[in-house]
C-alpha positions in Angstrom: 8.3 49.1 -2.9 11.2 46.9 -1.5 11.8 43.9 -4.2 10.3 40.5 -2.8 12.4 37.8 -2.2 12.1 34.6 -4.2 9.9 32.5 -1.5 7.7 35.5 -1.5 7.5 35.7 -5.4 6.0 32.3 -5.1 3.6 33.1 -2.8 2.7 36.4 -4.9 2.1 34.2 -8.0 -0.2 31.5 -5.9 -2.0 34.4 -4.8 -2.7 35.8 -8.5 -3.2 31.9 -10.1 -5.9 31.6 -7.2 -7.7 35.2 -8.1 -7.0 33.9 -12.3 -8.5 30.5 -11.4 -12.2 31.7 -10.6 -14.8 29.9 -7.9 -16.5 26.9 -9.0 -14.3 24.5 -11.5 -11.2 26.7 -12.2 -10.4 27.3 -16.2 -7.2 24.4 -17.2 -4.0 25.8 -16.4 -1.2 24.9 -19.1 1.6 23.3 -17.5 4.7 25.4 -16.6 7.5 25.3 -14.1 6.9 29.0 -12.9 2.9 28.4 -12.4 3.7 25.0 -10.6 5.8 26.0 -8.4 3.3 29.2 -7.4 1.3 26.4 -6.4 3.3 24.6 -4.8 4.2 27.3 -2.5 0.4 28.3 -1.8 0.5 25.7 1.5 3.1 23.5 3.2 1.3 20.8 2.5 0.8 19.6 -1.1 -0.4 16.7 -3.0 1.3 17.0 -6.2 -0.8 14.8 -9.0 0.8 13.4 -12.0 0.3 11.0 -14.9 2.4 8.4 -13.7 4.8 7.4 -17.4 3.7 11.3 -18.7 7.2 12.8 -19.5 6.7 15.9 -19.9 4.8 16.4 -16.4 7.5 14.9 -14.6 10.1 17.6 -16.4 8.0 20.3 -15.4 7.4 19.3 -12.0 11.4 19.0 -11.1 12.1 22.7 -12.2 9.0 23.8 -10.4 10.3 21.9 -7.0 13.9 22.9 -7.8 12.8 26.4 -7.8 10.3 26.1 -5.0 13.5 24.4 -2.8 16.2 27.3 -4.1 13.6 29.8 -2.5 13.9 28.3 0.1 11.7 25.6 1.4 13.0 22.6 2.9 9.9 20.3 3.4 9.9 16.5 3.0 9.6 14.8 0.0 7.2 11.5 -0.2 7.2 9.1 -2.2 4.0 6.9 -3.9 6.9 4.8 -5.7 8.8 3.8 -2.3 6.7 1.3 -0.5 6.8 2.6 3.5 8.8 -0.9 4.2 12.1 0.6 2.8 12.2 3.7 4.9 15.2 2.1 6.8 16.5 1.3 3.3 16.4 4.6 1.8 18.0 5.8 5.7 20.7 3.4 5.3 21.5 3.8 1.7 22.0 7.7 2.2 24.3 7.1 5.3 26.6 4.8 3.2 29.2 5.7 0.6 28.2 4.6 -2.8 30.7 2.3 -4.7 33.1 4.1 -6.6 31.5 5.3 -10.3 27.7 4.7 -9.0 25.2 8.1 -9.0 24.3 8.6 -5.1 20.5 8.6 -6.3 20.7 5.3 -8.3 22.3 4.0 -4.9 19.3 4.8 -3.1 17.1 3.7 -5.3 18.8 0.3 -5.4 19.0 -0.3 -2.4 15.3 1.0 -1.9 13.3 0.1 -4.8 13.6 -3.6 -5.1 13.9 -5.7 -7.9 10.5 -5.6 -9.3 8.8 -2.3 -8.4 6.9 -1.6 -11.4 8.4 2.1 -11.8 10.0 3.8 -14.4 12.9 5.2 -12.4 14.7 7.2 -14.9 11.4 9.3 -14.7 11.8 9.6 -10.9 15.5 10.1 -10.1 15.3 14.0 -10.6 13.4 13.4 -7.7 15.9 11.6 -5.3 18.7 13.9 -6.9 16.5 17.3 -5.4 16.0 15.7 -2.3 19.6 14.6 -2.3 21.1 17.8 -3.3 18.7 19.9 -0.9 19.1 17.4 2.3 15.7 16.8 2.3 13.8 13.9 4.2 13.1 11.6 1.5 9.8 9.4 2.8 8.7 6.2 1.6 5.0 6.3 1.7 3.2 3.2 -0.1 1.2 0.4 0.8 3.4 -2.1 -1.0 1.6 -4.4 -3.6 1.5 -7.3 -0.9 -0.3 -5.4 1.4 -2.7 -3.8 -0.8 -3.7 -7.4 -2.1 -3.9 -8.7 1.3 -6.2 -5.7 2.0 -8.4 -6.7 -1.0 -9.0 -10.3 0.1 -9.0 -10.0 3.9 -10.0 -6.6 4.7 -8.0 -3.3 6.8 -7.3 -5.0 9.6 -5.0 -7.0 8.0 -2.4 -3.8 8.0 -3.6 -1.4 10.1 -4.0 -1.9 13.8 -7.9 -1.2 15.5 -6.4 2.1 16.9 -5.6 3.4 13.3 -8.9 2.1 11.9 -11.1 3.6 14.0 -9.1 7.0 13.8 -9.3 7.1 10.0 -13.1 5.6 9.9 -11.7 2.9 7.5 -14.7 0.6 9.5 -17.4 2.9 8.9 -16.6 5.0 5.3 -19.2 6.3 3.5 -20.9 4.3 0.9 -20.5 7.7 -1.7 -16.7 6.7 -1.1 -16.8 3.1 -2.1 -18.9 4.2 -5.1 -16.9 6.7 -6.2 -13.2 4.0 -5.6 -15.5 1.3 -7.2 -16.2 3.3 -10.1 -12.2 4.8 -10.6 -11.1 1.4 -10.1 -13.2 0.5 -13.1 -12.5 2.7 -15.3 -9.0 2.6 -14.8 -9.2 -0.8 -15.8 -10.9 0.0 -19.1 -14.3 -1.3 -17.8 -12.8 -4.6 -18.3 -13.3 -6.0 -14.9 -16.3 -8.4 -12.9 -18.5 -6.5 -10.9 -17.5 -8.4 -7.9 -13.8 -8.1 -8.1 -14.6 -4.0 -7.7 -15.2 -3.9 -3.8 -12.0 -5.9 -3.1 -9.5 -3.6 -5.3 -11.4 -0.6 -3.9 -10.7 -1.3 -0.9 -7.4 -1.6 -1.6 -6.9 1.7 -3.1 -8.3 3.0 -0.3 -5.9 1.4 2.2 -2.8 3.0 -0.4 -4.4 6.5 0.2 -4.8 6.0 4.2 -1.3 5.0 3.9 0.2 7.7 2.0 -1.9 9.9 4.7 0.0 8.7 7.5 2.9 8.7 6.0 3.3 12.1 5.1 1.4 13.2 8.7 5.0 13.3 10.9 6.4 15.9 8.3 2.7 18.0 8.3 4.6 20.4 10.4 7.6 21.2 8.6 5.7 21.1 4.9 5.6 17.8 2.5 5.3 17.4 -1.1 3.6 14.2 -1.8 4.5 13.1 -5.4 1.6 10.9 -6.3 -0.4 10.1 -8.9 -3.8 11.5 -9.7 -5.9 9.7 -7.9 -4.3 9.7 -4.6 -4.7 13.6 -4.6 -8.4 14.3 -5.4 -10.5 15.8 -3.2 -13.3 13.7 -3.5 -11.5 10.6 -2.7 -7.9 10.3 -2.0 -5.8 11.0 0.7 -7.3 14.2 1.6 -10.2 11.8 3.4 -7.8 10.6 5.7 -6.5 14.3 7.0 -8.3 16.1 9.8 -9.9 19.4 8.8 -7.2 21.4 10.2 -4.5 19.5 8.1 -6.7 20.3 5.1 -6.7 23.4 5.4 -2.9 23.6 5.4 -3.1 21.3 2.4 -3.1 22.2 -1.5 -4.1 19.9 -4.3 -2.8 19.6 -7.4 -3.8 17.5 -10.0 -1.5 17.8 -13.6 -4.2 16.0 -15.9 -3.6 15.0 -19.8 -5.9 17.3 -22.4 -7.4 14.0 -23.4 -8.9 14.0 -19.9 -9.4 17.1 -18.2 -13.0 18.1 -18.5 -14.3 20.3 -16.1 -15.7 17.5 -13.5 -12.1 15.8 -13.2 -10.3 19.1 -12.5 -12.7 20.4 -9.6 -11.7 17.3 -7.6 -8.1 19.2 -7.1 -7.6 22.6 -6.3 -5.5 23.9 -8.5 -5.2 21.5 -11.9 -2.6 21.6 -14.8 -3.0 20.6 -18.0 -0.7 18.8 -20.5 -0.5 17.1 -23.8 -1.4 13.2 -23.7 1.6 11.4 -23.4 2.0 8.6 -26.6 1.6 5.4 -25.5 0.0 2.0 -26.7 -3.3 1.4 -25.7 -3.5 0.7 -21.6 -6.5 -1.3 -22.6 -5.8 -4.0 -25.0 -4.0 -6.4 -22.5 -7.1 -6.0 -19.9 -9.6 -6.6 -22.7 -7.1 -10.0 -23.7 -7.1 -10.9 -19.6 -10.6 -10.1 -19.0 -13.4 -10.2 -21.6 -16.3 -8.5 -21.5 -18.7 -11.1 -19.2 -22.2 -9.0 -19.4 -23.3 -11.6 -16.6 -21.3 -10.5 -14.1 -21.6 -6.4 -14.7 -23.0 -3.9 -13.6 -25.8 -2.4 -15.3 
């Protein structure tokens, strides 16, 4: 039998981690570069998941795509942590010559990131470098905070135009879907929350995923990674509700999920799920509980 070459290896492993996985809610998957990128190669498209500050996923994720590219895919890589504003940013920054003694990533993500994004780039450069070092589109695919909180207080027409609305169905989506946001939204604020802030920020994170969506749709048809937390790649709810059915089915999800987490209900909203060691941190909750108190008046029961 003629040896395989290494894009076809991939594909060889995706095939046996799909038969390994079972039907119904596949068994956790511990995290490793090799099985990763098997995934990864399973479809052009991909929605790659992560814990946003865990370590140790974003390490294994950057061998997997830097084995997945040296086989030799070249799709675009998106980004959640550049808002879609800086896409002439990102294209100008990798046209110019970086001052002397500056990493060409850093320059990009200078000149693209702004002051006050909210990321932890050091965790995120590996990124730019593989997209650097491969030539690969780099695509800046969030809704920018602005826009999300001007979606949360005035509604989608505030960033989308009627045309995109009524493509996506963002003026008709199913109540199930604004349940299920309302419900992530709280507990990703640690329950902390009023009831009637929920609808707002839902909305909100529904306008990030239809944003990522058409962000990564003018690359569909040379293959994109999105790298994206979580949320944004569940089946249930996150960008996969804003891609036709034939774009899903060229589409993987993969969720990479903390053992503290990953019960069987949370890992059959991706495809394929990974599982990793919690990452140390202090409590995300104790500064929401100071901000916002518990007000039993204004919850849900």
């Amino acid at each position: 039998m003629p040896s395989l070459n290494p894009r076809a290896r991939l594909a060889t492993l995706a095939a046996a981690c799909l038969l390994l996985a079972g039907c119904a809610t596949p068994a956790p998957i511990d995290l490793n570069a090799q099985a990763l990128a098997a995934a990864i190669a399973r479809q052009p498209v991909v929605l790659l998941g992560e814990v946003h500050d865990n370590a140790a996923q974003h390490a294994a994720r950057a061998a997997a795509l830097r084995q997945f590219f040296a086989s030799g895919a070249r799709p675009a890589l998106a980004f959640e942590q550049f808002d879609r504003e800086r896409q002439a940013d990102i294209d100008r920054a990798r046209r110019e010559t970086p001052p002397a003694g500056t990493n060409r990533a850093d320059y990009v993500i200078a000149q693209a990131s702004g002051k006050r994004s909210g990321w932890n780039w050091s965790l995120y450069r590996p990124y730019v470098e593989l997209a650097l070092e491969f030539e690969l589109p780099i695509v800046a695919a969030n809704l920018s905070r602005a826009d999300a909180g001007r979606v949360a207080s005035e509604g989608f027409g505030v960033v989308f135009d009627a045309a995109t609305i009524g493509t996506l169905g963002l003026e008709a989506l199913p109540p199930a879907l604004l349940q299920e946001q309302e419900r992530a939204v709280d507990d990703g604020h640690c329950n902390q929350l009023p009831a009637n802030m929920l609808p707002a920020m839902a909305r909100a994170q529904i306008a990030r995923d239809a944003a990522l969506a058409l962000a990564i749709r003018p690359h569909l048809a040379r293959g994109v990674v999105l790298l994206t937390g979580n949320g944004h790649a569940r089946n249930d709810f996150g960008v996969p509700q804003f891609l036709t059915a034939a774009e899903r089915e060229r589409t993987v999800t993969i969720g990479l999920l903390e053992s503290e987490h990953a019960d069987a209900e949370l890992r059959e909203r991706f495809d394929v799920s990974f599982v990793t060691p919690t990452q140390q941190r202090a409590d995300p909750c104790a500064e929401l509980m100071r901000r916002h108190p518990a007000r039993p008046t204004d919850r849900k029961a």
